[in-house]
FITI-488672 format. One record per residue: x, y, z of N, C-alpha, C in turn. Coordinates in steps of 0.1 Angstrom, whole numbers, plus 5000, padded with zeros to 4 digits. Last residue first. Example, Ala and Ser with C-alpha at 12.3 -4.5 7.8 and 13.67 -1.06 7.14 Angstrom:
<atom <5128,4978,5071>,<5137,4989,5071>,<5129,5000,5079>>
<atom <5132,4943,5078>,<5123,4955,5078>,<5132,4967,5078>>
END
This chain:
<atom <8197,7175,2196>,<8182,7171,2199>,<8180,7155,2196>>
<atom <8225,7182,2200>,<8218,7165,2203>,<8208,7166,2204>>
<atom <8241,7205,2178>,<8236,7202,2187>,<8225,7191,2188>>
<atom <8267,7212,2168>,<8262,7200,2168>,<8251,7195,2178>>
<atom <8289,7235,2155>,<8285,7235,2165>,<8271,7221,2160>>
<atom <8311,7248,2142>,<8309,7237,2144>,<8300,7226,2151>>
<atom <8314,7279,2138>,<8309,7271,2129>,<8310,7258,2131>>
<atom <8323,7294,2162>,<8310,7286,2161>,<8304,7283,2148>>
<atom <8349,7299,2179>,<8348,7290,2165>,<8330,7290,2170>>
<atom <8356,7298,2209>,<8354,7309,2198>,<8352,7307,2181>>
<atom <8356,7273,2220>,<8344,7284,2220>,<8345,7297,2211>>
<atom <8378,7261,2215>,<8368,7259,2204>,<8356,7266,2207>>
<atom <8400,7276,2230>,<8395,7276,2218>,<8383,7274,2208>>
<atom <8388,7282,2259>,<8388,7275,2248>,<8394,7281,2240>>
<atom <8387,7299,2280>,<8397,7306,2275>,<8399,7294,2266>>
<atom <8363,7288,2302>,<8364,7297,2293>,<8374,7305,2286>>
<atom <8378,7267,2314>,<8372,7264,2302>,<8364,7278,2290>>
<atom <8412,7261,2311>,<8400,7267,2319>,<8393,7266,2306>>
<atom <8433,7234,2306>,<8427,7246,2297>,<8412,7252,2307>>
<atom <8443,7211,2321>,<8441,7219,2328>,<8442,7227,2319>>
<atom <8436,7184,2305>,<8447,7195,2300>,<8449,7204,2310>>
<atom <8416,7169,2315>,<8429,7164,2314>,<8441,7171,2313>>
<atom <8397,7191,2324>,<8400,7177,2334>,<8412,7172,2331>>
<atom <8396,7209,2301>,<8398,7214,2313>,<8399,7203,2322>>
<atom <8397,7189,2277>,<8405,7201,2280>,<8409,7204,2293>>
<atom <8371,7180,2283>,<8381,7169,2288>,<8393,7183,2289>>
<atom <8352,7204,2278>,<8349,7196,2295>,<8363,7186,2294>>
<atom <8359,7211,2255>,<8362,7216,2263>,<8362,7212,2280>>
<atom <8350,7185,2241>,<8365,7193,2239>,<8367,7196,2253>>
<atom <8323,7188,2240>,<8329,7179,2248>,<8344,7184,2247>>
<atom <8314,7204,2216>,<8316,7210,2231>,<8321,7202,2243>>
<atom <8301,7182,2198>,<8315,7186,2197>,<8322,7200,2209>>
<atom <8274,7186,2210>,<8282,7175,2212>,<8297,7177,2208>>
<atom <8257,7212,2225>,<8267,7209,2216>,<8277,7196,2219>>
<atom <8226,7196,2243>,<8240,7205,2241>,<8249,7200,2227>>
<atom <8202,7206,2261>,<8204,7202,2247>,<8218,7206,2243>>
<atom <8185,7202,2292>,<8200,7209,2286>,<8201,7199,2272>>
<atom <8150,7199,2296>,<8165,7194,2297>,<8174,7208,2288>>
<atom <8117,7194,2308>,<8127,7202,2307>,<8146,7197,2304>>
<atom <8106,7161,2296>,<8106,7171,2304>,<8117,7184,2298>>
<atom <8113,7142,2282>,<8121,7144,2294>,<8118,7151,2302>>
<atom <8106,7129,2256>,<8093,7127,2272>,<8105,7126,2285>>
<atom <8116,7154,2235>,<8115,7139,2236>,<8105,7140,2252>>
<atom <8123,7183,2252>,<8124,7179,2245>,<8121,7163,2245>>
<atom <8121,7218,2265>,<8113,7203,2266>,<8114,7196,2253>>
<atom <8150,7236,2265>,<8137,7232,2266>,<8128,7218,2271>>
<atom <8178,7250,2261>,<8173,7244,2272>,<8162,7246,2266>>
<atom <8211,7245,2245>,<8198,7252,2246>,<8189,7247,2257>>
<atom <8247,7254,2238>,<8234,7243,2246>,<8223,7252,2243>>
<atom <8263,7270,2226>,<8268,7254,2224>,<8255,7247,2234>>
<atom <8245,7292,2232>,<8249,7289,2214>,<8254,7276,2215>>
<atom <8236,7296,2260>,<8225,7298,2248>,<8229,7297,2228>>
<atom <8257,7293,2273>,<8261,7302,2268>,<8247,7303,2256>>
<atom <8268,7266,2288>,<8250,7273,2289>,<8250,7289,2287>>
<atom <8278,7239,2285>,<8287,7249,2284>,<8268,7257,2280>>
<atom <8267,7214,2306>,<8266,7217,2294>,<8278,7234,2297>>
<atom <8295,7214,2328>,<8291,7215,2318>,<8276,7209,2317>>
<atom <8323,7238,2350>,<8303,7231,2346>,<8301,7227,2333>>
<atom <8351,7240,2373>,<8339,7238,2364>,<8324,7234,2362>>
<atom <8373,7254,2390>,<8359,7248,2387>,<8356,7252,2380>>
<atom <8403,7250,2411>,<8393,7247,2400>,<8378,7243,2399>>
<atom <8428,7251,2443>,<8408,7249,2435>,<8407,7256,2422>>
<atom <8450,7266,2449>,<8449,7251,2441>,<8436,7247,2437>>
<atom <8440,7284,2459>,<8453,7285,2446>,<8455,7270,2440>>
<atom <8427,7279,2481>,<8423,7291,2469>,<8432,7292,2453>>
<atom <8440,7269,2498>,<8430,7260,2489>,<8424,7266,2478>>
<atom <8474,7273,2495>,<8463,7272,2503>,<8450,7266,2492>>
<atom <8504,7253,2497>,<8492,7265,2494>,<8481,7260,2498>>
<atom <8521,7237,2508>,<8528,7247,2507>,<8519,7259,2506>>
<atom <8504,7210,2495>,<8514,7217,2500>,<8521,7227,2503>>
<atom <8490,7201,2474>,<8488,7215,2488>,<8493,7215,2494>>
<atom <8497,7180,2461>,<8492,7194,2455>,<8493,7202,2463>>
<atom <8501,7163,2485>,<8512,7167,2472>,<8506,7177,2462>>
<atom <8475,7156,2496>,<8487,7162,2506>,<8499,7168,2493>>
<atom <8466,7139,2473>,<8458,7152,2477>,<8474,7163,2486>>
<atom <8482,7118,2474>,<8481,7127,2458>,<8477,7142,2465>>
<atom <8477,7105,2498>,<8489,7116,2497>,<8487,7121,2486>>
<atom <8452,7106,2497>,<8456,7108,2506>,<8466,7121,2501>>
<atom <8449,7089,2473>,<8446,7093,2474>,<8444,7109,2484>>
<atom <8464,7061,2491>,<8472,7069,2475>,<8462,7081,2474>>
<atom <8440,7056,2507>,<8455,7060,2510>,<8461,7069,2499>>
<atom <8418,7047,2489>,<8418,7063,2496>,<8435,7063,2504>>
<atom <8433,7031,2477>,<8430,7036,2471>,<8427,7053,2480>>
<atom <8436,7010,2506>,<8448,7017,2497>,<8450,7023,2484>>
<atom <8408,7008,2507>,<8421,7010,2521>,<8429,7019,2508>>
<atom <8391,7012,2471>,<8396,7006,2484>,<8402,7014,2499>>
<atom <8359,7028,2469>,<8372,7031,2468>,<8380,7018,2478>>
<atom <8337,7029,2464>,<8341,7016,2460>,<8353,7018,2459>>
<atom <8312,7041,2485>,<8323,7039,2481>,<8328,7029,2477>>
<atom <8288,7061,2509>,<8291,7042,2501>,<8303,7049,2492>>
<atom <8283,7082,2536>,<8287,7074,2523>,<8289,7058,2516>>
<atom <8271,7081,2564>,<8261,7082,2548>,<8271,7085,2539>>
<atom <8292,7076,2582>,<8283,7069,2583>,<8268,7069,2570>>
<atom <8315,7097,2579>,<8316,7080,2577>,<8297,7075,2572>>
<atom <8311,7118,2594>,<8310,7122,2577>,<8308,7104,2574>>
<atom <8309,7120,2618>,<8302,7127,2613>,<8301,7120,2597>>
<atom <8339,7108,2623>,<8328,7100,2625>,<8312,7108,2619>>
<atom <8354,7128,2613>,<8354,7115,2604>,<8343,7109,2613>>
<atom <8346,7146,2633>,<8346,7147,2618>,<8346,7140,2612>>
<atom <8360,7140,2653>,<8349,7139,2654>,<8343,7139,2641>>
<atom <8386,7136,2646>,<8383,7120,2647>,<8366,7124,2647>>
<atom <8392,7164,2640>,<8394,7154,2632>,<8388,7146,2636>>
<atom <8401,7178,2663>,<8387,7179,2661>,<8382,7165,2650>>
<atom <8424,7180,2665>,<8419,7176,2677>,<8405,7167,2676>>
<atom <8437,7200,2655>,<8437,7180,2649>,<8429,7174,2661>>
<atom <8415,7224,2640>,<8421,7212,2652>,<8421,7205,2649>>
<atom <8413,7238,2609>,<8407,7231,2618>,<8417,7222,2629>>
<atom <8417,7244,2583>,<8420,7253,2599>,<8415,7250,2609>>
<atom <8406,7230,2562>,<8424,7234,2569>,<8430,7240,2577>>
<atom <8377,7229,2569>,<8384,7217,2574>,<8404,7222,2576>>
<atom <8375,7254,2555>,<8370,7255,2573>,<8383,7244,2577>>
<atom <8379,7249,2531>,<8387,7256,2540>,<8390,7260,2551>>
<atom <8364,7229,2528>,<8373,7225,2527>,<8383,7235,2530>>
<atom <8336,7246,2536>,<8340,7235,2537>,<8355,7228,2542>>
<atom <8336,7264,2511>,<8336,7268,2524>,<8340,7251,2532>>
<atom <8337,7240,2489>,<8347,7251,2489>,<8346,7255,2504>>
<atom <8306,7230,2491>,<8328,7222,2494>,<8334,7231,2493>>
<atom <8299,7256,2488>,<8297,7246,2496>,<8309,7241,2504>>
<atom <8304,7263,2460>,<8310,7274,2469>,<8309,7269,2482>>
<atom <8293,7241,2447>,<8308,7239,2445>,<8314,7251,2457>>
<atom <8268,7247,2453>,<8272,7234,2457>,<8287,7230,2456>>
<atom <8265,7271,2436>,<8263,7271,2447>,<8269,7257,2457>>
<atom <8269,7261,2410>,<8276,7271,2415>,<8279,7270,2430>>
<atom <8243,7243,2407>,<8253,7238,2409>,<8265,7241,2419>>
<atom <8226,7264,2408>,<8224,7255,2416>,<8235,7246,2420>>
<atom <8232,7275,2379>,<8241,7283,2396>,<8240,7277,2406>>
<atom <8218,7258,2368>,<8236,7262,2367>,<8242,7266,2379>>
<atom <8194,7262,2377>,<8201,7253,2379>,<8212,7250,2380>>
<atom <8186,7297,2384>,<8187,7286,2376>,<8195,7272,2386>>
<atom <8171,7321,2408>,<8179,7320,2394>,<8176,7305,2386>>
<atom <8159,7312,2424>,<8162,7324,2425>,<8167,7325,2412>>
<atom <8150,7283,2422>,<8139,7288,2414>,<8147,7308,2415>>
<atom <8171,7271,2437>,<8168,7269,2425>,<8162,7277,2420>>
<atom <8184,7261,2464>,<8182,7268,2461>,<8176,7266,2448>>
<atom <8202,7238,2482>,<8192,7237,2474>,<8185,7246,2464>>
<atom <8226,7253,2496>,<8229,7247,2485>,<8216,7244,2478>>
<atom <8208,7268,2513>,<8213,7275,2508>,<8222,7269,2493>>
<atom <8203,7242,2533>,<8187,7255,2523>,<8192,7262,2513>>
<atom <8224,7238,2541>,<8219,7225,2531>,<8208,7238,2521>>
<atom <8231,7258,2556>,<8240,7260,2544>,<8233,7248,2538>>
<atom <8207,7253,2574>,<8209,7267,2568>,<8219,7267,2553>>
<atom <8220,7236,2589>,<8202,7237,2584>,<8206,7243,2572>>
<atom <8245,7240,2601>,<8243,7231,2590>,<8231,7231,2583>>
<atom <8248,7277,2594>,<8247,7269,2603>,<8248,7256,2590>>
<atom <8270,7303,2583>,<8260,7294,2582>,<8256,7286,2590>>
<atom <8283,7336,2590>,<8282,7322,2589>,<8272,7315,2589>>
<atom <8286,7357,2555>,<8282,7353,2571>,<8285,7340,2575>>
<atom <8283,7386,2539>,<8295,7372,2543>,<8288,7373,2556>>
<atom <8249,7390,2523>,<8264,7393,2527>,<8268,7383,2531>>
<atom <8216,7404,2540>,<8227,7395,2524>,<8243,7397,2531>>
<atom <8196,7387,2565>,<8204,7398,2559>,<8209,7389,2547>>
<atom <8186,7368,2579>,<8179,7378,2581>,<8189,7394,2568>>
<atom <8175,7333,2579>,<8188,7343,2568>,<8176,7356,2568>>
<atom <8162,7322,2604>,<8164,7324,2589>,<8174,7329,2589>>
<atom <8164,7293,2633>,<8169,7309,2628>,<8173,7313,2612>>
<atom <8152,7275,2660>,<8153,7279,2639>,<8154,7288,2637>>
<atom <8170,7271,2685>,<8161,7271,2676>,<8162,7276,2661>>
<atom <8198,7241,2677>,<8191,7249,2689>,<8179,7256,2679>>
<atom <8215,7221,2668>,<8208,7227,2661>,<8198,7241,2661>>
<atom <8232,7204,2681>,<8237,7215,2684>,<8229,7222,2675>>
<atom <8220,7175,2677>,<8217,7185,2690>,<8219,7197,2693>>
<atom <8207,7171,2646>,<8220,7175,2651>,<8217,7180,2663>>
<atom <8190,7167,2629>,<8188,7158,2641>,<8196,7160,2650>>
<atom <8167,7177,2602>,<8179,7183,2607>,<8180,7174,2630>>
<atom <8144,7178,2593>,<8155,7170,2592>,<8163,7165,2604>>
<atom <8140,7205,2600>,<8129,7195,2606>,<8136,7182,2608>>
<atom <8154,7223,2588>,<8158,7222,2600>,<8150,7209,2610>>
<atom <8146,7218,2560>,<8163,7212,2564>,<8161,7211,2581>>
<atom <8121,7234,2562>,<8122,7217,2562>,<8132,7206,2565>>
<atom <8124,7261,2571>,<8121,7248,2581>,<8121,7238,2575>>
<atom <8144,7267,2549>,<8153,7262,2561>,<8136,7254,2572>>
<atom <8135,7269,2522>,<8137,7252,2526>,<8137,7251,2542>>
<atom <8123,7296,2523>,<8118,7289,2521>,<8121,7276,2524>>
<atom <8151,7308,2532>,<8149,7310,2541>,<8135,7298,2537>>
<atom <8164,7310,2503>,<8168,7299,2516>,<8158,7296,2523>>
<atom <8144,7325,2489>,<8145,7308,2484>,<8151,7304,2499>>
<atom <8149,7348,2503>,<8138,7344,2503>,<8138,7328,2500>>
<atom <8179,7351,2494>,<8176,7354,2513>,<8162,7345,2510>>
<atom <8182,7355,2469>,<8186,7343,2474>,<8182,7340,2487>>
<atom <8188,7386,2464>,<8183,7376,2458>,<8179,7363,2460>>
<atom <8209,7390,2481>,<8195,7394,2483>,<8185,7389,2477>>
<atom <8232,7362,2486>,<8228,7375,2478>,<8211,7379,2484>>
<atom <8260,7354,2508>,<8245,7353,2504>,<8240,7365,2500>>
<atom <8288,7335,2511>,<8287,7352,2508>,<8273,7350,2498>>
<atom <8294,7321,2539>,<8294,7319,2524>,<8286,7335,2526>>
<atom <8314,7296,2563>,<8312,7314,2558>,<8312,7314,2546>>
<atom <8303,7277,2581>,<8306,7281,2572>,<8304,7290,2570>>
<atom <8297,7259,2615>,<8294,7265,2605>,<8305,7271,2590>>
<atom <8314,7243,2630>,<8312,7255,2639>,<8304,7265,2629>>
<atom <8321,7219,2619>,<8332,7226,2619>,<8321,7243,2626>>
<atom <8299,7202,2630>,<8314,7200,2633>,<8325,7209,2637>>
<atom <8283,7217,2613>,<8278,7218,2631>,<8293,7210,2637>>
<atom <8292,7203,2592>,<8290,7217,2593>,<8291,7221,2606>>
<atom <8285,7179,2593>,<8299,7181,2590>,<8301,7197,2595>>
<atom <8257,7177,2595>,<8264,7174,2607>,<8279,7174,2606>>
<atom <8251,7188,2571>,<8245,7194,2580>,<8254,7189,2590>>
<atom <8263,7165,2551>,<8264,7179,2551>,<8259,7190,2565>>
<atom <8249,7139,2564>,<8267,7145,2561>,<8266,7164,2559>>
<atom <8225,7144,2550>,<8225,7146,2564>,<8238,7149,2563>>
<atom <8225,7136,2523>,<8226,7151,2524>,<8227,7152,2538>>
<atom <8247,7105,2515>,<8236,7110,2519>,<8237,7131,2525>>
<atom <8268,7101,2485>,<8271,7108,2497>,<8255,7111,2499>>
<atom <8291,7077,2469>,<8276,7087,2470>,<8277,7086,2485>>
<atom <8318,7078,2448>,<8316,7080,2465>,<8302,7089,2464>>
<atom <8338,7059,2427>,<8326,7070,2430>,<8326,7070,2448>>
<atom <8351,7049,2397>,<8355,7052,2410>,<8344,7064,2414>>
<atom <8355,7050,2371>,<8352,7038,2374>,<8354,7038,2394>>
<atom <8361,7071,2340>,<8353,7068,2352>,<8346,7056,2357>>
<atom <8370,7094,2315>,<8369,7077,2320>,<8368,7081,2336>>
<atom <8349,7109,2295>,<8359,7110,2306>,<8356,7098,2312>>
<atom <8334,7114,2272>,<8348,7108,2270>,<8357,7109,2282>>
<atom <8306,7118,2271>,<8316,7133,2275>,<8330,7131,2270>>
<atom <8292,7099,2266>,<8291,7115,2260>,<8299,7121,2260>>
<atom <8306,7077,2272>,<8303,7077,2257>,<8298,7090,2257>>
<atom <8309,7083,2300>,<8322,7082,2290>,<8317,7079,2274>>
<atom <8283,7088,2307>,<8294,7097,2310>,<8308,7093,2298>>
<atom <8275,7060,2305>,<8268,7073,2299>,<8279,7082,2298>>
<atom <8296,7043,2323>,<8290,7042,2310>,<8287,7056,2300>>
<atom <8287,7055,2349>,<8299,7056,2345>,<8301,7056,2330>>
<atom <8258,7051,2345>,<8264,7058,2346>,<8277,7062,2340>>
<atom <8259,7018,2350>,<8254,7026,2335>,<8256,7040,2336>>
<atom <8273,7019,2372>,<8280,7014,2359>,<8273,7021,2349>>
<atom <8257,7025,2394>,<8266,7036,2392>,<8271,7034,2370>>
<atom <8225,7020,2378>,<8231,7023,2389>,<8242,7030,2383>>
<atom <8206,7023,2363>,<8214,7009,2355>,<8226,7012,2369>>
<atom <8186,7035,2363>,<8180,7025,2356>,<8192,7014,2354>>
<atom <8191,7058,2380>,<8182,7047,2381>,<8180,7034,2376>>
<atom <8216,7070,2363>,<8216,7060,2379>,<8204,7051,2382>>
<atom <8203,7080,2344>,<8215,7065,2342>,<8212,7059,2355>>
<atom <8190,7100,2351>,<8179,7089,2352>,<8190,7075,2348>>
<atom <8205,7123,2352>,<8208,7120,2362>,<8198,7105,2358>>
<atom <8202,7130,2327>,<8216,7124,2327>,<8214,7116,2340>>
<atom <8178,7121,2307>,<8184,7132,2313>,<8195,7122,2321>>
<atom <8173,7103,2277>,<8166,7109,2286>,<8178,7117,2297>>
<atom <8166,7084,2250>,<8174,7097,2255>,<8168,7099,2263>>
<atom <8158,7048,2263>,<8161,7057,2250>,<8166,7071,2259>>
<atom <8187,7021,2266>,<8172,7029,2272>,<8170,7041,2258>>
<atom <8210,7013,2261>,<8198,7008,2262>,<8191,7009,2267>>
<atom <8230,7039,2277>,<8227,7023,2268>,<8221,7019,2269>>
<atom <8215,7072,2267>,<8219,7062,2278>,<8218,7047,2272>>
<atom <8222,7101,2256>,<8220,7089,2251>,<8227,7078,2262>>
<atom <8208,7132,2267>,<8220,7126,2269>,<8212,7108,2262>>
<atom <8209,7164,2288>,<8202,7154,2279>,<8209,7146,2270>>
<atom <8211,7174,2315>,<8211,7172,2304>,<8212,7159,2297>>
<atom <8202,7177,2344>,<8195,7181,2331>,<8199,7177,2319>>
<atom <8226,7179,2362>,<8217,7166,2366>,<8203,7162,2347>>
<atom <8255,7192,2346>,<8239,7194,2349>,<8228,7179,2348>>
<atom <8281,7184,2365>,<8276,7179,2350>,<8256,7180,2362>>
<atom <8307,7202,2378>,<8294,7196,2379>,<8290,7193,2363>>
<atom <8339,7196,2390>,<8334,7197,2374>,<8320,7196,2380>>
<atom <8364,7203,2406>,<8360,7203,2407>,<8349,7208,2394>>
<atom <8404,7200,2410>,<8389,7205,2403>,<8377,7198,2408>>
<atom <8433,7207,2427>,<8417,7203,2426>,<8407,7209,2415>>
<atom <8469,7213,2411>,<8457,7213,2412>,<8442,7204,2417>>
<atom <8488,7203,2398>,<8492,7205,2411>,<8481,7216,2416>>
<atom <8495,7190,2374>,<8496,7210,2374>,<8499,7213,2389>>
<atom <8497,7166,2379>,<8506,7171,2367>,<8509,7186,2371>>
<atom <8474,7160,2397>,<8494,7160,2401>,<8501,7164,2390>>
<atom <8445,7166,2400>,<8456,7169,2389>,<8472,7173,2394>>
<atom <8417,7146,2410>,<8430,7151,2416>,<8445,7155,2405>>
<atom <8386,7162,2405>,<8398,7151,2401>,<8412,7160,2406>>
<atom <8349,7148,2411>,<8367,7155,2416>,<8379,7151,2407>>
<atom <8323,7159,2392>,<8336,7151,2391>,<8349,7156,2395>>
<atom <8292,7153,2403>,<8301,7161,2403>,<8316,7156,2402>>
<atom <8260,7158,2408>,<8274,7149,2398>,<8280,7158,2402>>
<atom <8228,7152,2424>,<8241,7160,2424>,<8254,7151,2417>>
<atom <8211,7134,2420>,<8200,7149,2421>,<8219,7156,2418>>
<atom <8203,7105,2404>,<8212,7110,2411>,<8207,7129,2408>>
<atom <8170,7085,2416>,<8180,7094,2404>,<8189,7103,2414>>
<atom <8171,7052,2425>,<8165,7065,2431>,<8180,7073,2418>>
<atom <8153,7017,2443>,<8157,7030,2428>,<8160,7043,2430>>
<atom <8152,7015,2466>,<8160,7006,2457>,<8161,7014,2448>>
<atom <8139,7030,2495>,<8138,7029,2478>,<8150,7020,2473>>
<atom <8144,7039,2520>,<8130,7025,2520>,<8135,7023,2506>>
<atom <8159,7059,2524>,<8166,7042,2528>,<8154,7037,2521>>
<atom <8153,7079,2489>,<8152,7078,2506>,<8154,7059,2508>>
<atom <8176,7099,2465>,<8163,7087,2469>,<8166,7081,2487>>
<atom <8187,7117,2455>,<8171,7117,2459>,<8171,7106,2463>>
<atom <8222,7119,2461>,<8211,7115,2456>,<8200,7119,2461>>
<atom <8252,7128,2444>,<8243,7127,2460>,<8231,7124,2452>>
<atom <8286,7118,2440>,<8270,7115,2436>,<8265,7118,2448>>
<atom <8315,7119,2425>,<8309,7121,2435>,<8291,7123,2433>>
<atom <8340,7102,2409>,<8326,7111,2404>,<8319,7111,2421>>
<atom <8372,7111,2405>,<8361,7107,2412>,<8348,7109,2412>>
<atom <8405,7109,2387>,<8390,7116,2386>,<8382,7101,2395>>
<atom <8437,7120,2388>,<8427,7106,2388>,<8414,7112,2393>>
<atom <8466,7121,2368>,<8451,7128,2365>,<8444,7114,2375>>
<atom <8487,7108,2357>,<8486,7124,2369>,<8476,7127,2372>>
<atom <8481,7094,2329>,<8492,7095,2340>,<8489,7113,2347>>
<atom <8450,7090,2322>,<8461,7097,2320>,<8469,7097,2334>>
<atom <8437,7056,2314>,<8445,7066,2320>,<8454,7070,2317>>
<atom <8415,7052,2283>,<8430,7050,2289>,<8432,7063,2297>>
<atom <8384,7035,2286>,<8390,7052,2281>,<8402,7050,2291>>
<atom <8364,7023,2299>,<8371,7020,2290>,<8381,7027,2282>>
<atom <8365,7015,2337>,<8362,7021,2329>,<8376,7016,2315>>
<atom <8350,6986,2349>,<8359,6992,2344>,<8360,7001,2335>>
<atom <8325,6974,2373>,<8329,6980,2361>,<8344,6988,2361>>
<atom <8328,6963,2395>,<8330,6951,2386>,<8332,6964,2377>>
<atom <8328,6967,2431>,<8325,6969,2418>,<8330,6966,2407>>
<atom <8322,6966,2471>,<8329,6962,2453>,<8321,6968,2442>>
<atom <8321,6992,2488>,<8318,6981,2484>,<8319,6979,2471>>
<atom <8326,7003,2521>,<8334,7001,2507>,<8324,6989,2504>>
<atom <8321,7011,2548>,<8305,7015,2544>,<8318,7014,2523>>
<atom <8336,6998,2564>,<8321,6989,2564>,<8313,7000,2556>>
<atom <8361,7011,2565>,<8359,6997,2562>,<8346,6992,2559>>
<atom <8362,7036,2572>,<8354,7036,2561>,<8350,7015,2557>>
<atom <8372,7039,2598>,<8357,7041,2598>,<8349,7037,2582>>
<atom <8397,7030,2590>,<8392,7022,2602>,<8374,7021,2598>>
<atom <8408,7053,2581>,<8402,7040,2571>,<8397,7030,2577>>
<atom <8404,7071,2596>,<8395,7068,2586>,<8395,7059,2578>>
<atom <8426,7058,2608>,<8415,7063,2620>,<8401,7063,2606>>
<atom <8446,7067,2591>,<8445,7051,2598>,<8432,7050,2604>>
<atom <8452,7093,2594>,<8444,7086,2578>,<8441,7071,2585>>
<atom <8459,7112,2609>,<8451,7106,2613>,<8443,7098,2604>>
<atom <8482,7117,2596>,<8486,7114,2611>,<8474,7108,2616>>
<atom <8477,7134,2572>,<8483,7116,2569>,<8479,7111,2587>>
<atom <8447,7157,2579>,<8461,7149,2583>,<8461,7131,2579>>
<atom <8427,7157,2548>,<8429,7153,2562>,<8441,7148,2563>>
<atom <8423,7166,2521>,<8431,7170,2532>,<8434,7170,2548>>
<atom <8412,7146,2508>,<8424,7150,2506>,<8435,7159,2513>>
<atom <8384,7144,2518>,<8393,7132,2521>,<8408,7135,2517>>
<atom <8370,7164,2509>,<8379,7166,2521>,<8387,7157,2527>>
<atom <8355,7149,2489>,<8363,7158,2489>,<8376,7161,2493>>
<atom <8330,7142,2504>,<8337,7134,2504>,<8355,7137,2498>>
<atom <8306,7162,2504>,<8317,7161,2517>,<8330,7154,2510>>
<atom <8291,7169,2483>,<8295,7156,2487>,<8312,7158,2495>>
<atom <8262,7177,2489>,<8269,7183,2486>,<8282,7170,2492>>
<atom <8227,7169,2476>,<8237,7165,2484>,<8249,7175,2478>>
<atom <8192,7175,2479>,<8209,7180,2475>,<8219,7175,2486>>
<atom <8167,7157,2474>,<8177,7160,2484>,<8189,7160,2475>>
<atom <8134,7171,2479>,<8146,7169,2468>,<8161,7169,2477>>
<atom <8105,7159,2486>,<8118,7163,2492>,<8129,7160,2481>>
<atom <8079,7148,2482>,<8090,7156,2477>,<8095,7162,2480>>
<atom <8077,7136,2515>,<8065,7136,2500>,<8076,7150,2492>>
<atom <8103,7121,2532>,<8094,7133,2531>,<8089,7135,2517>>
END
C-alpha cells in the first residue's frame, strides 16, 4: 500500500510467558521461520542480563531493502528479576559504519540486521547479536486471538485512531474482523486487532516519543491478556504469531529463554516485573530535535547520555532517578 507506514509491535515478547508444557509445540512452529547469523556482538556479557533487539519494519514481501520503523530492546534481567523493555527513537541521529550520519532506523537498510547491531553498540554500548523482526499483521491476528485488549484511550488520540482504522481494517484479513467500528469514546476499553494496530500508529496527536510509549502500553496489554489466557487457547496463538517472524534465535536459545522468562515471574504478575524505557533522553537539554545534515527531521542527542540507557539495561538504575541527569555541565551534543 503507496505509504503505508507499518508499525509493528513485536509480539515476540510473549515468548517468555508461554507455558514450559507447551514450549515443544513452538519450537516445532518456529523451526522454519530461524535463520543464521554470522555477527557477534563485541561488548562482553553481563552475566544475568540477556538483551533482544526486536524490529518491525516498513518494508513490504516484494522489497529487499526496507528501514526498521520499530526498535525495541527486550531484555531479560535474572539479576533483579525483571522485563524491560527500551525503545530507541527510529529518529535519531547517529554515526553508521561506513555511510555518513543519518537516522538510526536507515542501519537496517543499508547493512541489515549486523550493521545495525553494529550502530547500536558504537553509540549506545549495548551489546547485541540476537533479534526477532516481526511483520505488523501478527499484531492484529494475536489480538483477535486473545478476544482484544484493554488500553486506556485519550481524547486527544480518538481522531488520529480513528484516521488509520479504515486502512488497518482494509489490511486487516482476520475473519473475526466483522464490520468497521471507530473509537467512539476516551477511556478503558477493549480493542479490537484493526483498532489497537491504529492506535499503536498514532503520531501527529502528539510526538514520536509517545509513539513509542504507545507501542510499549501494546505489548504490555498484550502480555497480560496472554497470562490469563487458556492453555487451551495457546496452540492457536502460536500459530497466529509464527508465521511473520524471522529470528536468529536458536531451539535452545528460545528454550533457555523460556525458562529465564518463567524465573522472573514467578510468583508475580507482569505489572511488577515490567520496565520501561526510551532513548534519546527528550528533556530538550540532553537531545534536541531538528533538521540536521540530509536527514531530514532527527533526535540530536547528548552522547555522554549513553550512561543512562546502559545504567537502566545493565544496572537496573530507572532512568529518570540518574545521576548524570542532574549534572548538566557535561553535556555533548552529536550535531
Amino acid at each position: 500500500m503507496p505509504g503505508y507506514k507499518k508499525i509493528i509491535i513485536c509480539i515476540i515478547s510473549l515468548i517468555v510467558i508461554i507455558p514450559v508444557s507447551v514450549y515443544g509445540y513452538l519450537q516445532y512452529k518456529l523451526k522454519d521461520v530461524t535463520v543464521s547469523s554470522t555477527y557477534k556482538s563485541k561488548i562482553k556479557e553481563v552475566d544475568g542480563i540477556t538483551n533482544i533487539l526486536l524490529l518491525g519494519t516498513d518494508g513490504r514481501k516484494d522489497e529487499t531493502a526496507f528501514r526498521t520503523d520499530s526498535m525495541i530492546i527486550l531484555t531479560l534481567d535474572n539479576n533483579n528479576k525483571n522485563i524491560k523493555l527500551t525503545s530507541l527513537a527510529r529518529d535519531t541521529y547517529v554515526n553508521i559504519p561506513g555511510r555518513d550520519k543519518g537516522k538510526l532506523n536507515t542501519a537496517y537498510f543499508w547493512g541489515k540486521e549486523s550493521l545495525l547491531f553494529e550502530t547500536i553498540e558504537n553509540e549506545f554500548g549495548i551489546g547485541l547479536d540476537k533479534y526477532v523482526i516481526v511483520d505488523f499483521t501478527s499484531l492484529m491476528d494475536i489480538i483477535y486471538a486473545l478476544d482484544g485488549v484493554e488500553l486506556d484511550v485519550k481524547e486527544s488520540e480518538i481522531k488520529e485512531i480513528n484516521k488509520f482504522i479504515p486502512e488497518c481494517y482494509k489490511f486487516c484479513k482476520n475473519p473475526n474482523k466483522g464490520e468497521m467500528k471507530l473509537i467512539e469514546s476516551s477511556g478503558k476499553q477493549t480493542l479490537n486487532g484493526y483498532q489497537a494496530l491504529s492506535y499503536s500508529r498514532i503520531r501527529k496527536a502528539d510526538s514520536a516519543i509517545l509513539r513509542d510509549g504507545r507501542q510499549r502500553k501494546v505489548i504490555n496489554a498484550v502480555m497480560k491478556k496472554y497470562q490469563d489466557v487458556s492453555f487451551t487457547k495457546y496452540p492457536q496463538l502460536i500459530d497466529a504469531l509464527t508465521p511473520y517472524i524471522k529470528t536468529n534465535l536458536t531451539s535452545n536459545e528460545i528454550a533457555s529463554l523460556a525458562l529465564t522468562g518463567h524465573n522472573i515471574l514467578a510468583g508475580k504478575s507482569l505489572k511488577e516485573t515490567l520496565r520501561e524505557g526510551e532513548f534519546p533522553i527528550t528533556d530538550e537539554i540532553h537531545s534536541k530535535g531538528g533538521i540536521y545534515g540530509h536527514s531530514g527531521w532527527v533526535w540530536v542527542y547528548d552522547t555522554n547520555s549513553t550512561c543512562v540507557l546502559r545504567d537502566f539495561i545493565y544496572k537496573n538504575i530507572e532512568m529518570k532517578d540518574n545521576e548524570y541527569l542532574l549534572n548538566n555541565d557535561n553535556i555533548s551534543l552529536n550535531y
